[in-house]
DRENLUMMAR-297188 format. One record per atom (N, C-alpha, C): residue number from 1; residue in three letters; x, y, z. Coordinates in steps of 0.2 Angstrom, whole numbers, m for minus. Layout:
BEGIN
r num = NUM | residuo = ALA | x = X | y = Y | z = Z $
...
//
This chain:
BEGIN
r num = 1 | residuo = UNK | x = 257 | y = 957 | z = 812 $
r num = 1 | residuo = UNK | x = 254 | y = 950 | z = 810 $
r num = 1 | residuo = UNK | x = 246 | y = 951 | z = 810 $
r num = 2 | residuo = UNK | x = 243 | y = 955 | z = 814 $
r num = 2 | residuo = UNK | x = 237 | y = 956 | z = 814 $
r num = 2 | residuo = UNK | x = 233 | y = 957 | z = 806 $
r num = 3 | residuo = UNK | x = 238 | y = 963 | z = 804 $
r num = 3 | residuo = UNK | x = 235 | y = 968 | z = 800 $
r num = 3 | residuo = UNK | x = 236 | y = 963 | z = 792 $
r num = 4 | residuo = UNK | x = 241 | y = 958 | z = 792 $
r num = 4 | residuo = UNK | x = 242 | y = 952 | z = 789 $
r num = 4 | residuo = UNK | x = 234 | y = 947 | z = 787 $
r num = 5 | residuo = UNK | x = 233 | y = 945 | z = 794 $
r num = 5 | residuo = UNK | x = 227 | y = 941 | z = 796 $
r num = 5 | residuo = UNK | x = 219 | y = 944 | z = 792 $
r num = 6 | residuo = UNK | x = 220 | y = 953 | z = 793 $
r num = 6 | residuo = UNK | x = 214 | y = 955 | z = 791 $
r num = 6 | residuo = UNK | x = 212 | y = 958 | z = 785 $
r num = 7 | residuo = UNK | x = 219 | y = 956 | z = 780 $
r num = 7 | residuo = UNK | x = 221 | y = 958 | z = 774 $
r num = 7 | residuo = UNK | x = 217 | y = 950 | z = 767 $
r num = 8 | residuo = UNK | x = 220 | y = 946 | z = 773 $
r num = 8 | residuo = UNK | x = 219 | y = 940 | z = 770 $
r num = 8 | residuo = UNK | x = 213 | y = 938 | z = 771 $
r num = 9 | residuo = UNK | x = 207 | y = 938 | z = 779 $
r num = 9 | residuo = UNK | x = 202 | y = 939 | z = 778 $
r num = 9 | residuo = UNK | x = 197 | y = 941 | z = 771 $
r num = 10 | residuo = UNK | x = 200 | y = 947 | z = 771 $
r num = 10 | residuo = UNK | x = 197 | y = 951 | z = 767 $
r num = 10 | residuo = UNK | x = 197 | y = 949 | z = 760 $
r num = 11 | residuo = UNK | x = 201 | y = 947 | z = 758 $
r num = 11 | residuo = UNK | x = 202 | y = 943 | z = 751 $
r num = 11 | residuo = UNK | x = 199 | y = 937 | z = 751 $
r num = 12 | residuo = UNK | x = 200 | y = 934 | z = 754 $
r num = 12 | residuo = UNK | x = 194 | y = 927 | z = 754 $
r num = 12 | residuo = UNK | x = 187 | y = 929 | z = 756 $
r num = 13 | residuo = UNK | x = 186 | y = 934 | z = 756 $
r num = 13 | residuo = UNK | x = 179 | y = 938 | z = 757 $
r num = 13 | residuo = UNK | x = 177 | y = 936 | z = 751 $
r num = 14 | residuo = UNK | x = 181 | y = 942 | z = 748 $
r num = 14 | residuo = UNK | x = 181 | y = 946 | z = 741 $
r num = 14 | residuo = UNK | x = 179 | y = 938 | z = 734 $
r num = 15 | residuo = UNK | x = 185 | y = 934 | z = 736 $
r num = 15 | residuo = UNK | x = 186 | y = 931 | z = 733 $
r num = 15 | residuo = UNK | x = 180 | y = 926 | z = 732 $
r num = 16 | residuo = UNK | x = 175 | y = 925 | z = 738 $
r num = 16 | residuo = UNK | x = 168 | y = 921 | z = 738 $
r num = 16 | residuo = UNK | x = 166 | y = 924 | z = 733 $
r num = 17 | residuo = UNK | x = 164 | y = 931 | z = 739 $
r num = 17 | residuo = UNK | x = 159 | y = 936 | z = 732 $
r num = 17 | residuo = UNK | x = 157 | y = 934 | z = 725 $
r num = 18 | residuo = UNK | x = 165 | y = 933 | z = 722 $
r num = 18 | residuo = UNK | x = 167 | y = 932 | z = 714 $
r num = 18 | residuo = UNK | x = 165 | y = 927 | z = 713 $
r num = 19 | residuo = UNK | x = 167 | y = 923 | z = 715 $
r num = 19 | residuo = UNK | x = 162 | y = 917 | z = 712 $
r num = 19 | residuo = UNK | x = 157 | y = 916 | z = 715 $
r num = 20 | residuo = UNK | x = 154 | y = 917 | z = 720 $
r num = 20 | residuo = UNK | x = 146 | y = 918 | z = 719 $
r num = 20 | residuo = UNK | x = 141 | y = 919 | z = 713 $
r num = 21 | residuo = UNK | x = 145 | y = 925 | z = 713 $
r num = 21 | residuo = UNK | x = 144 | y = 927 | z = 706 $
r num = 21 | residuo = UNK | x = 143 | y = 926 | z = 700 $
r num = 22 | residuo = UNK | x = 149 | y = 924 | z = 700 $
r num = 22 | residuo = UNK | x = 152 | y = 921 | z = 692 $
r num = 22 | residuo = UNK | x = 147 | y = 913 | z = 692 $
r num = 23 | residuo = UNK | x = 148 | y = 910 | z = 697 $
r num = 23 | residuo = UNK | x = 142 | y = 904 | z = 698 $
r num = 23 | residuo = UNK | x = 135 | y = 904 | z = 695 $
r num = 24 | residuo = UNK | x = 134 | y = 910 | z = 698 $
r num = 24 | residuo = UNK | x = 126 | y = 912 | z = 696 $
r num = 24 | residuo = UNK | x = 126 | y = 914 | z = 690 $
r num = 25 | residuo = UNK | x = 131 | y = 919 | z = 686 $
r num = 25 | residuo = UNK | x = 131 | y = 920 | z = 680 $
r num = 25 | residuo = UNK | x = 131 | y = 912 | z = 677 $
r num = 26 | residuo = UNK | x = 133 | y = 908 | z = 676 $
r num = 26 | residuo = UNK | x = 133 | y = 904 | z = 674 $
r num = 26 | residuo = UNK | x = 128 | y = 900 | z = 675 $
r num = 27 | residuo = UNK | x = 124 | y = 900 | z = 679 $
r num = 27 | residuo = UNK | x = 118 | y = 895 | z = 681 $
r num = 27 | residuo = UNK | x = 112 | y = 899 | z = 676 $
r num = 28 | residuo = UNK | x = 112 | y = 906 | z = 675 $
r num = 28 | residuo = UNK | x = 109 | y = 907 | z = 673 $
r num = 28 | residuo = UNK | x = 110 | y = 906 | z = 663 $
r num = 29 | residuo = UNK | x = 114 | y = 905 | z = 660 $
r num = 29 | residuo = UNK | x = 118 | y = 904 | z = 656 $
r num = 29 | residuo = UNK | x = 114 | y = 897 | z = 653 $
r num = 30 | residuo = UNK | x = 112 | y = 892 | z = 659 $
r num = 30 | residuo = UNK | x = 110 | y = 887 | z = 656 $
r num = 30 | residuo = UNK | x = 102 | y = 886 | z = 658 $
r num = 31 | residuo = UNK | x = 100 | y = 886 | z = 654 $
r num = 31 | residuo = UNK | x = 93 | y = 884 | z = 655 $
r num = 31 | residuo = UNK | x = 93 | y = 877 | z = 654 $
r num = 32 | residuo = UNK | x = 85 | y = 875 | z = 657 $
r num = 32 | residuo = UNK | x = 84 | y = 868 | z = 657 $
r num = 32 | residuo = UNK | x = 82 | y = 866 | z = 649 $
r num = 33 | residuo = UNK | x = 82 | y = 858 | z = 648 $
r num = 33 | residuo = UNK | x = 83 | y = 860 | z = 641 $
r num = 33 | residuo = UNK | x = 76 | y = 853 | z = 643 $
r num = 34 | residuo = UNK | x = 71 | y = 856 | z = 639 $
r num = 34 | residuo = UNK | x = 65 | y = 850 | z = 640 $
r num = 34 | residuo = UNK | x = 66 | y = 844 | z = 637 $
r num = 35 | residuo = UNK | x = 63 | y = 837 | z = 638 $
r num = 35 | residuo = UNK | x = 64 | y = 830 | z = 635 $
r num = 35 | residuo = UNK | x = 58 | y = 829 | z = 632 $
r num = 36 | residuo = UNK | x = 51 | y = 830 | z = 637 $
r num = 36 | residuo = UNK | x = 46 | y = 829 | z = 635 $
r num = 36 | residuo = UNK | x = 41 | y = 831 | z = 638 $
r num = 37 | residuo = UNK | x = 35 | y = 834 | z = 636 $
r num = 37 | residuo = UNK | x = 28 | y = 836 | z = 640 $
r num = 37 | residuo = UNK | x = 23 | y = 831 | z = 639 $
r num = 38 | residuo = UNK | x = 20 | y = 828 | z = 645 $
r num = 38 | residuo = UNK | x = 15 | y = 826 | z = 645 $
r num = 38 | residuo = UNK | x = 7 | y = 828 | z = 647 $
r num = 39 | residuo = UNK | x = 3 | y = 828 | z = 644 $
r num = 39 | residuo = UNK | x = m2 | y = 832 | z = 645 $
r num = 39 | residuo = UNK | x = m7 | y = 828 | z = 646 $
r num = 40 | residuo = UNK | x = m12 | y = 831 | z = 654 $
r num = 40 | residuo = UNK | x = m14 | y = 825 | z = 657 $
r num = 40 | residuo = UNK | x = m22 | y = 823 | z = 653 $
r num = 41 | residuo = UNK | x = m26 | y = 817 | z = 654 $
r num = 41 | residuo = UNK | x = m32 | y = 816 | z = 650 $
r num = 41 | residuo = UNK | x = m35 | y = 822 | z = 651 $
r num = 42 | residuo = UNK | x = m38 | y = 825 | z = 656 $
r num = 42 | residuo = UNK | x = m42 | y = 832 | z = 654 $
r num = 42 | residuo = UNK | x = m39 | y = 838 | z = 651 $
r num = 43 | residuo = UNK | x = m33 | y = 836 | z = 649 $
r num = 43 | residuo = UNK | x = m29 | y = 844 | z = 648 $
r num = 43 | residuo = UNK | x = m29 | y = 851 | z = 651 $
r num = 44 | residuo = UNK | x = m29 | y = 848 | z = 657 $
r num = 44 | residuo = UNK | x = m30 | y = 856 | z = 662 $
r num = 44 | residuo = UNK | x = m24 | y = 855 | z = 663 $
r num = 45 | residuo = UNK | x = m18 | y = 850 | z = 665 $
r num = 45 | residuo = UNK | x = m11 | y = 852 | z = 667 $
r num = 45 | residuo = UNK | x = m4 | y = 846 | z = 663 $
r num = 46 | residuo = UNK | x = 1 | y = 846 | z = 663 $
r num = 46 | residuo = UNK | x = 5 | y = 844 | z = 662 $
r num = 46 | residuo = UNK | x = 11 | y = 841 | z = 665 $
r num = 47 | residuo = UNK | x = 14 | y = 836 | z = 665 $
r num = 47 | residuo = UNK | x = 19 | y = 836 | z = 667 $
r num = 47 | residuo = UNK | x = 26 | y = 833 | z = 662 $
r num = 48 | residuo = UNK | x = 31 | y = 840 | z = 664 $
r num = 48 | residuo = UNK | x = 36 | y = 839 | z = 662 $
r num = 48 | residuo = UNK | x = 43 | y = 838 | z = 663 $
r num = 49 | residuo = UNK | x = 47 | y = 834 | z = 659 $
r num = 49 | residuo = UNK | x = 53 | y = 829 | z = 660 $
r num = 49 | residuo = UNK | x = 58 | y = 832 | z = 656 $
r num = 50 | residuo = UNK | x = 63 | y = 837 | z = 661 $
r num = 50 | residuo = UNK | x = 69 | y = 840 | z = 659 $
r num = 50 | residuo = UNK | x = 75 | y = 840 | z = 666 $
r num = 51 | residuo = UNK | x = 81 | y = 842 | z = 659 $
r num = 51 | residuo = UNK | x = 88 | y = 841 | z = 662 $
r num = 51 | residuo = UNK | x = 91 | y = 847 | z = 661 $
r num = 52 | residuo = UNK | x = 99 | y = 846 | z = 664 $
r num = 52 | residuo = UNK | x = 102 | y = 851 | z = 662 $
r num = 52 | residuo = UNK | x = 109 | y = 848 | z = 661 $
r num = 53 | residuo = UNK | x = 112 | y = 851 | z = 655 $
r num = 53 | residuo = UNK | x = 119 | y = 848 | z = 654 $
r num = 53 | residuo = UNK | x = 123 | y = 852 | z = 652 $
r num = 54 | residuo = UNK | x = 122 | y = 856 | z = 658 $
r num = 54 | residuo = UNK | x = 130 | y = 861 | z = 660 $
r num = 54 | residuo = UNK | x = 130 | y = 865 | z = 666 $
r num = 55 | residuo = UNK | x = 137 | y = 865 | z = 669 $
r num = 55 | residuo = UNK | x = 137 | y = 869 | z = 676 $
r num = 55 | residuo = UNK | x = 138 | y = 862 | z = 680 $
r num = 56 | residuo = UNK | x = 144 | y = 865 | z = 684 $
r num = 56 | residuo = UNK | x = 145 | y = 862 | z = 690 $
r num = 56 | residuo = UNK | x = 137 | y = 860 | z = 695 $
r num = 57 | residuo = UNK | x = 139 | y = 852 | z = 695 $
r num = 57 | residuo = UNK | x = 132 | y = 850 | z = 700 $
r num = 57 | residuo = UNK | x = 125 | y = 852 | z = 697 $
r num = 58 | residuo = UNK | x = 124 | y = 855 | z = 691 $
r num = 58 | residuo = UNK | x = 118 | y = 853 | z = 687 $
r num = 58 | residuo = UNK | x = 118 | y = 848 | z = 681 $
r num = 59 | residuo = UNK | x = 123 | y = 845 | z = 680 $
r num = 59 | residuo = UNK | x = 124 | y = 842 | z = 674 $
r num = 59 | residuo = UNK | x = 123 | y = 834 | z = 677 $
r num = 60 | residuo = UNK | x = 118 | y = 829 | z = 673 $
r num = 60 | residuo = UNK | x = 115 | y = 824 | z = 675 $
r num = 60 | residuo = UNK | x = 111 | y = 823 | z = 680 $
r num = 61 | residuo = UNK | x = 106 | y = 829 | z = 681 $
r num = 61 | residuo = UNK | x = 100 | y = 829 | z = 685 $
r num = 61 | residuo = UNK | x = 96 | y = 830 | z = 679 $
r num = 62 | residuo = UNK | x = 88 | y = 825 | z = 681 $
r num = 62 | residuo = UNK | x = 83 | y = 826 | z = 677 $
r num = 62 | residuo = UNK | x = 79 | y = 824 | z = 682 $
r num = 63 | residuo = UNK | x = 73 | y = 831 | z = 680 $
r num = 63 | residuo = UNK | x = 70 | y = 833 | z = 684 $
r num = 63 | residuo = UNK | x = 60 | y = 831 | z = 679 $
r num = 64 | residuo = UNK | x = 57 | y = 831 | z = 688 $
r num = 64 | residuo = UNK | x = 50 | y = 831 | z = 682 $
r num = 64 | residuo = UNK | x = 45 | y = 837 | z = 685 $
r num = 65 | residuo = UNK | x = 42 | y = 841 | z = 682 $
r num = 65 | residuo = UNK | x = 38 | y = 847 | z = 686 $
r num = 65 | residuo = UNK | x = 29 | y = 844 | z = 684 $
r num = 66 | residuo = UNK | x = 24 | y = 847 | z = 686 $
r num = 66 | residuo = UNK | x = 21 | y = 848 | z = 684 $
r num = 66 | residuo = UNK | x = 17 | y = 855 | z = 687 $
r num = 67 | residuo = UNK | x = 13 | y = 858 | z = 682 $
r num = 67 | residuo = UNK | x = 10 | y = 863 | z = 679 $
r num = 67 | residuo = UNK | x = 3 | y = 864 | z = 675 $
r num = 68 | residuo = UNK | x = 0 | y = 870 | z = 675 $
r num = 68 | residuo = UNK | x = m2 | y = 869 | z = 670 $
r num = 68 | residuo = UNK | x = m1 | y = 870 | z = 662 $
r num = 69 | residuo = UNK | x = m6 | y = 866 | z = 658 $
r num = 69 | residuo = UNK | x = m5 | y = 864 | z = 651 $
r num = 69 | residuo = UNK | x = m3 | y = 870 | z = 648 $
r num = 70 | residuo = UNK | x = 3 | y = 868 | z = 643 $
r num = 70 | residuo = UNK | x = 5 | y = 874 | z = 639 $
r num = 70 | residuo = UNK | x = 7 | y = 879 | z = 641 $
r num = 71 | residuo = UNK | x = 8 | y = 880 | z = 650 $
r num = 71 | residuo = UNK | x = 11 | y = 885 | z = 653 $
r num = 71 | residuo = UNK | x = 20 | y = 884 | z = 652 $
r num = 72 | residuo = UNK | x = 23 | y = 891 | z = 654 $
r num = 72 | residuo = UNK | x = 30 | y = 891 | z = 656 $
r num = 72 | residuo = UNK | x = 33 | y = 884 | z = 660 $
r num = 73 | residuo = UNK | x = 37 | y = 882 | z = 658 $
r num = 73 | residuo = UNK | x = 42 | y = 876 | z = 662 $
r num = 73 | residuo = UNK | x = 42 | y = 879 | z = 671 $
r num = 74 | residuo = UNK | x = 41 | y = 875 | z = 677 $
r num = 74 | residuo = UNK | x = 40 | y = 877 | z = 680 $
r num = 74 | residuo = UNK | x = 48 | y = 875 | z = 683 $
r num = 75 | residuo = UNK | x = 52 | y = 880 | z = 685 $
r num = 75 | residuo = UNK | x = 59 | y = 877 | z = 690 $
r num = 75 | residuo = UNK | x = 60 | y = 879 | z = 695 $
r num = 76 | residuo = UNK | x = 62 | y = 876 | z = 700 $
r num = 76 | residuo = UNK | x = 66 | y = 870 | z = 700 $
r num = 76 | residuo = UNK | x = 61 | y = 866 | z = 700 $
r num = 77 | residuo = UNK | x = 64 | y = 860 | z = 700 $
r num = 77 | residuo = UNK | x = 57 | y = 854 | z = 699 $
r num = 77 | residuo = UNK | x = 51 | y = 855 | z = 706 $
r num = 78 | residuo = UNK | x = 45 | y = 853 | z = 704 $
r num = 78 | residuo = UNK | x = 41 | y = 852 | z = 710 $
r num = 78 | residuo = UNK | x = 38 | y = 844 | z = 711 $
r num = 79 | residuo = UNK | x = 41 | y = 841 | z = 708 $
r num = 79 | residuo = UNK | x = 38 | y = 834 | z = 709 $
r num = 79 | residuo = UNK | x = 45 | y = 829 | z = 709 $
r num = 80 | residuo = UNK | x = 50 | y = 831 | z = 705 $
r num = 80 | residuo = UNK | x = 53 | y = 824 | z = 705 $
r num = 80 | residuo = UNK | x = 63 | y = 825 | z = 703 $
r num = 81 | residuo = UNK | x = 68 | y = 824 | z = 707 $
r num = 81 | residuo = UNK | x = 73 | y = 827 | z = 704 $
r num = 81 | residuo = UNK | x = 77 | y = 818 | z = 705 $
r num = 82 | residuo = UNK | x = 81 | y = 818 | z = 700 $
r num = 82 | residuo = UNK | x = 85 | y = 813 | z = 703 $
r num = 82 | residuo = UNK | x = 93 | y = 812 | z = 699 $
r num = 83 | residuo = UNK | x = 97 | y = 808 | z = 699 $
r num = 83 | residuo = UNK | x = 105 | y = 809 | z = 696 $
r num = 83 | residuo = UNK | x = 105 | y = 801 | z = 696 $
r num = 84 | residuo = UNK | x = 109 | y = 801 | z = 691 $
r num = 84 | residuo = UNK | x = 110 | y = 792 | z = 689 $
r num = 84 | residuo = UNK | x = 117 | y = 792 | z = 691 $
r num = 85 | residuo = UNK | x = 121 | y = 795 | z = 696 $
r num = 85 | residuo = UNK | x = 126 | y = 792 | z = 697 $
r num = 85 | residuo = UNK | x = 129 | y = 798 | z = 702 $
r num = 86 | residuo = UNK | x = 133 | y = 797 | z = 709 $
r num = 86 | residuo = UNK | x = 135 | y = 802 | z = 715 $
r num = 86 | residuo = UNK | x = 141 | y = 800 | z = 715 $
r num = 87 | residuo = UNK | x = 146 | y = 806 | z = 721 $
r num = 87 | residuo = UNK | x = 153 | y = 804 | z = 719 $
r num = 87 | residuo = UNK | x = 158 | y = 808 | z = 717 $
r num = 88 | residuo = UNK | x = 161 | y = 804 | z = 714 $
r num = 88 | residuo = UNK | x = 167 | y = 806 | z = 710 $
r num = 88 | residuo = UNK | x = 164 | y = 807 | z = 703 $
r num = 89 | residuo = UNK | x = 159 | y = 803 | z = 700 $
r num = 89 | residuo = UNK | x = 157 | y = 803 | z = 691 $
r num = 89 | residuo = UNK | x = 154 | y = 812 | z = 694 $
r num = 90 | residuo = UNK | x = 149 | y = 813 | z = 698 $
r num = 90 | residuo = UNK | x = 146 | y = 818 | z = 701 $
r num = 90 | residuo = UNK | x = 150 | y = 824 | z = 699 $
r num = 91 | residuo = UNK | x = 155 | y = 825 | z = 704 $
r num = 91 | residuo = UNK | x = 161 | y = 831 | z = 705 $
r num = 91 | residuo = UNK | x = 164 | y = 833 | z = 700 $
r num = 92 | residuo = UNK | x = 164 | y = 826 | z = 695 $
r num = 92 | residuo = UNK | x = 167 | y = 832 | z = 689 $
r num = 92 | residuo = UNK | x = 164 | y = 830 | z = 683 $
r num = 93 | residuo = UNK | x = 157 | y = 830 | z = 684 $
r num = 93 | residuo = UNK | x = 152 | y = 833 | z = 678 $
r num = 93 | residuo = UNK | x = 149 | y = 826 | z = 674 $
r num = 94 | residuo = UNK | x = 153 | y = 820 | z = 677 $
r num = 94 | residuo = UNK | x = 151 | y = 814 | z = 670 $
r num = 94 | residuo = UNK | x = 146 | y = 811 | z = 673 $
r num = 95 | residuo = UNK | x = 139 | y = 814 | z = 680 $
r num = 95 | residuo = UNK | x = 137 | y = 809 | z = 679 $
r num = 95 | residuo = UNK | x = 132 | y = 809 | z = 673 $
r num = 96 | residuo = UNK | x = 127 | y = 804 | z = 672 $
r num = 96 | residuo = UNK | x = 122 | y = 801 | z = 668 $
r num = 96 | residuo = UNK | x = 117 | y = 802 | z = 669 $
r num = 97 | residuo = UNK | x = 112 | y = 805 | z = 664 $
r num = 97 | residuo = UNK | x = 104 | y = 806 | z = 667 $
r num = 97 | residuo = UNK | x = 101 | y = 800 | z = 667 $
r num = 98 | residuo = UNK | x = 95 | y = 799 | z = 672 $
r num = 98 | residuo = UNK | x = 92 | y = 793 | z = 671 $
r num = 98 | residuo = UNK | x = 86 | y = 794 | z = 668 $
r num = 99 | residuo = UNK | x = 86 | y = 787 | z = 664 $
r num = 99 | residuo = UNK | x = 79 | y = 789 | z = 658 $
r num = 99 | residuo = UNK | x = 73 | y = 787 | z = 663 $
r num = 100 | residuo = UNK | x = 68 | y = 793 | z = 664 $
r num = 100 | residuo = UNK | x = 64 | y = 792 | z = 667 $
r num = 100 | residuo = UNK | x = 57 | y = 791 | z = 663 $
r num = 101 | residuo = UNK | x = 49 | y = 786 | z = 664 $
r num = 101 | residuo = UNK | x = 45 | y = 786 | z = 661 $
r num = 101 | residuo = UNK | x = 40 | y = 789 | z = 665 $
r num = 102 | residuo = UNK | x = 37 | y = 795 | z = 662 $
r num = 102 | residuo = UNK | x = 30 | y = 798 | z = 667 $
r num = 102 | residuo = UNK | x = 24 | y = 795 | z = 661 $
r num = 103 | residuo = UNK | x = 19 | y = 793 | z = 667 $
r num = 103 | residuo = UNK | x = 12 | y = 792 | z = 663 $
r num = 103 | residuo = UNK | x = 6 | y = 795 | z = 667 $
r num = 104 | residuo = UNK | x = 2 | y = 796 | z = 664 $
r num = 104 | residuo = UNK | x = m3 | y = 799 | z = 669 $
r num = 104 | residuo = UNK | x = m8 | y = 794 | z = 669 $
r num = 105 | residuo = UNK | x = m11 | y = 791 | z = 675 $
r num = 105 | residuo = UNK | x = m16 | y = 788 | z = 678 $
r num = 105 | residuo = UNK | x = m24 | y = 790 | z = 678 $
r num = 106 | residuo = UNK | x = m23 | y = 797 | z = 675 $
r num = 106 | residuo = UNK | x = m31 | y = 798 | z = 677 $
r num = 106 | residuo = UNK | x = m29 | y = 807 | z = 678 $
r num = 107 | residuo = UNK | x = m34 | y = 811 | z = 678 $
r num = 107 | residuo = UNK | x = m33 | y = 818 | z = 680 $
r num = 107 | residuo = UNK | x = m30 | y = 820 | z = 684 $
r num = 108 | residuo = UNK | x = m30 | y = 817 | z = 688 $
r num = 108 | residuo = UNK | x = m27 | y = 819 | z = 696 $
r num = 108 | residuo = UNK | x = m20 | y = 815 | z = 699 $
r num = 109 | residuo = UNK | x = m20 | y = 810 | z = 693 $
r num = 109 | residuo = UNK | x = m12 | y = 806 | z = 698 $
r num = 109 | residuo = UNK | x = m7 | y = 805 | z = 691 $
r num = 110 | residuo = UNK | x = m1 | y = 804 | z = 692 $
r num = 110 | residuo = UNK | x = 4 | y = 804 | z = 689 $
r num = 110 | residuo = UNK | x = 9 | y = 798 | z = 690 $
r num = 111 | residuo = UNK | x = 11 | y = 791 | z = 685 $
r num = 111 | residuo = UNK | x = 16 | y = 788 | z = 688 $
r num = 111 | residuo = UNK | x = 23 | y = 789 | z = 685 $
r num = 112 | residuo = UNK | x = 29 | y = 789 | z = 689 $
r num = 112 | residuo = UNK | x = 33 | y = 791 | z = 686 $
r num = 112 | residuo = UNK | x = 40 | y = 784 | z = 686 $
r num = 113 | residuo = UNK | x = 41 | y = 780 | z = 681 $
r num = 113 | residuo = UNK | x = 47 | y = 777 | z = 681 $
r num = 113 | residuo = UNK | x = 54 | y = 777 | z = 681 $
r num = 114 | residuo = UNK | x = 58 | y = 775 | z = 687 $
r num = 114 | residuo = UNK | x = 65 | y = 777 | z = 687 $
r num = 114 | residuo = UNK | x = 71 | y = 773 | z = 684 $
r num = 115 | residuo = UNK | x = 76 | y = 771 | z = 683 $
r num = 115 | residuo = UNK | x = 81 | y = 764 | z = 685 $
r num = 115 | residuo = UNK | x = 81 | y = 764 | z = 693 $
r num = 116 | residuo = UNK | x = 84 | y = 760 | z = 693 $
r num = 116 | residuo = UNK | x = 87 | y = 756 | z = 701 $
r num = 116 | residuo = UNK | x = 92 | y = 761 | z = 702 $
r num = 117 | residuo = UNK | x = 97 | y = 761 | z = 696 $
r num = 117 | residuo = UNK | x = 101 | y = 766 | z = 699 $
r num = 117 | residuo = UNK | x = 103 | y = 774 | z = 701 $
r num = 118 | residuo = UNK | x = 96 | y = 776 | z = 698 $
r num = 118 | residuo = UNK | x = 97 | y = 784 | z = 699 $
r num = 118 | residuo = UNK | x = 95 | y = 785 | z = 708 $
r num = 119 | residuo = UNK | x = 99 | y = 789 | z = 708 $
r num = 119 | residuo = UNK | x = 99 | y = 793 | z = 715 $
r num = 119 | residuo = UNK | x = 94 | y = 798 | z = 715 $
r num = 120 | residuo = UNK | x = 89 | y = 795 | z = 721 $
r num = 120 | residuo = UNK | x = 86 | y = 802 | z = 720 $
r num = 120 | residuo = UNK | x = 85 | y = 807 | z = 725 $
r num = 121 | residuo = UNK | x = 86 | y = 812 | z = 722 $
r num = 121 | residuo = UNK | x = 86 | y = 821 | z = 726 $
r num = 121 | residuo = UNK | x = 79 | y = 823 | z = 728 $
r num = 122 | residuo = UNK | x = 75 | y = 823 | z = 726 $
r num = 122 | residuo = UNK | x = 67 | y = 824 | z = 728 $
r num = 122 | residuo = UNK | x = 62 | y = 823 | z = 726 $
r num = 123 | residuo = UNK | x = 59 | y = 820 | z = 729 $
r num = 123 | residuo = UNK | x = 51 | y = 816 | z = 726 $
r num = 123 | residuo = UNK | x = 48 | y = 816 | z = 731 $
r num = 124 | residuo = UNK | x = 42 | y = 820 | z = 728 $
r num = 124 | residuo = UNK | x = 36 | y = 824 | z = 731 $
r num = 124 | residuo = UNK | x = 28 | y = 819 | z = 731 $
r num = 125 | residuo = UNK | x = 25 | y = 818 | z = 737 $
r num = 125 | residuo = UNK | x = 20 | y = 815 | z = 736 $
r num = 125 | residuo = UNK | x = 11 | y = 816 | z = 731 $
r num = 126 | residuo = UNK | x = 12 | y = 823 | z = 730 $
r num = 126 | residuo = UNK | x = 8 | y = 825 | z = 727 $
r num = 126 | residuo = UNK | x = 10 | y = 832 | z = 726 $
r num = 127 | residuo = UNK | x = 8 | y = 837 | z = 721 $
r num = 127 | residuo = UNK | x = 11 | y = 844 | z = 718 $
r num = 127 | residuo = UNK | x = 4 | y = 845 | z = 713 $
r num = 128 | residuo = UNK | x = m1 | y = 852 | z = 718 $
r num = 128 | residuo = UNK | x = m7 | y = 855 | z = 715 $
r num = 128 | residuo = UNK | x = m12 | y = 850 | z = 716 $
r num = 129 | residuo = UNK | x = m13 | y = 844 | z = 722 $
r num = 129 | residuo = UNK | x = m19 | y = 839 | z = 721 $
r num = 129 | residuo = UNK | x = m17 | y = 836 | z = 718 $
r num = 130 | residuo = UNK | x = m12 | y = 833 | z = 714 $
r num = 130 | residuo = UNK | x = m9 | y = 830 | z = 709 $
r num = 130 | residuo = UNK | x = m7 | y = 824 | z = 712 $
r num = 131 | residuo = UNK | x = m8 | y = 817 | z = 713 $
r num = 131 | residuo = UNK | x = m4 | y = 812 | z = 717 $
r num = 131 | residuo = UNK | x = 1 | y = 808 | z = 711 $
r num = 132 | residuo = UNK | x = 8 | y = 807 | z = 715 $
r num = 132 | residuo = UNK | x = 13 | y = 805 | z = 711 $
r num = 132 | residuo = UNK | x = 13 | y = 797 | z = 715 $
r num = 133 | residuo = UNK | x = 15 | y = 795 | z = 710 $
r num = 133 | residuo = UNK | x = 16 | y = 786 | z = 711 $
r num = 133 | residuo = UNK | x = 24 | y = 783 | z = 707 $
r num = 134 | residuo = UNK | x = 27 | y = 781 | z = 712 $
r num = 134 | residuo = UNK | x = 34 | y = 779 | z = 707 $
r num = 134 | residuo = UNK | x = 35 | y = 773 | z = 709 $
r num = 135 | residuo = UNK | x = 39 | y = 769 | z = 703 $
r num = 135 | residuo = UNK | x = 40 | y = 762 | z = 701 $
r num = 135 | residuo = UNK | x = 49 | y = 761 | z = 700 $
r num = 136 | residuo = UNK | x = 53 | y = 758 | z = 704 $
r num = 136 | residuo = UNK | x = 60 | y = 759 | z = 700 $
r num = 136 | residuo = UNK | x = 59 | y = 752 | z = 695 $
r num = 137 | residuo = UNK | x = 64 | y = 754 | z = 690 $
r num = 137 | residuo = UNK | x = 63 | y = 749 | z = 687 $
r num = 137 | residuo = UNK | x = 70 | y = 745 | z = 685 $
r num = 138 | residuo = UNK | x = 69 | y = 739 | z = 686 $
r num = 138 | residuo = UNK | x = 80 | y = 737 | z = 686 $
r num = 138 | residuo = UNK | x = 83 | y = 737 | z = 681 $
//
């Protein structure tokens, strides 16, 4: 029975391993896809507003990062991650992105518009001296 018990073990090891793997291969597979860059009045930085739409638990998150102008997309988001919908829609991929509105305020500060309905995953108070300001909108 024992030898039984650490056979099976071992298989549900094995079998994490795999899809670990196979996960990542596939995370990697999907890059984020950009919606739009906004460049701030001085043009020393950027913020930009992208998604991703494929992969388990990546599909209907949109995210907003900021960086500097014309640099590399910065991921995972450093300012703003949010999902229009948790759950059941969530679990198997239907949810909805939420249409987000970013504006810049001035050099230094960012405002970013969401619905009422998006659920949000992380929103940061400021990113690089950067101050972010959010508004839901219904």
């Amino acid at each position: 029975m024992l030898k039984l018990y650490g056979i099976g073990c071992l298989g549900l090891i094995v079998m994490g391993i795999v899809g670990a793997v196979w996960l990542g291969k596939n995370a990697t597979r999907c890059p984020p896809e950009v919606d739009t860059r906004i460049v701030a009045p001085d043009s020393a930085w950027e913020a930009a507003v992208f998604h991703y739409e494929c992969g388990f638990g990546l599909k209907g998150t949109t995210n907003v990062s900021i960086g500097p102008a014309g640099a590399e997309l910065v991921t995972p988001a450093n300012l703003f991650v949010a999902i229009d919908s948790i759950g059941v829609d969530f679990l198997l991929g239907k949810a909805k992105r939420p249409a987000l509105e970013v504006t810049w305020e001035g050099s230094d500060a960012v405002l970013v518009r969401y619905p009422a309905s998006a659920q949000v995953i992380t929103s940061h108070d400021a990113v690089h001296g950067i101050r972010a300001r959010y508004e839901i909108r219904e």
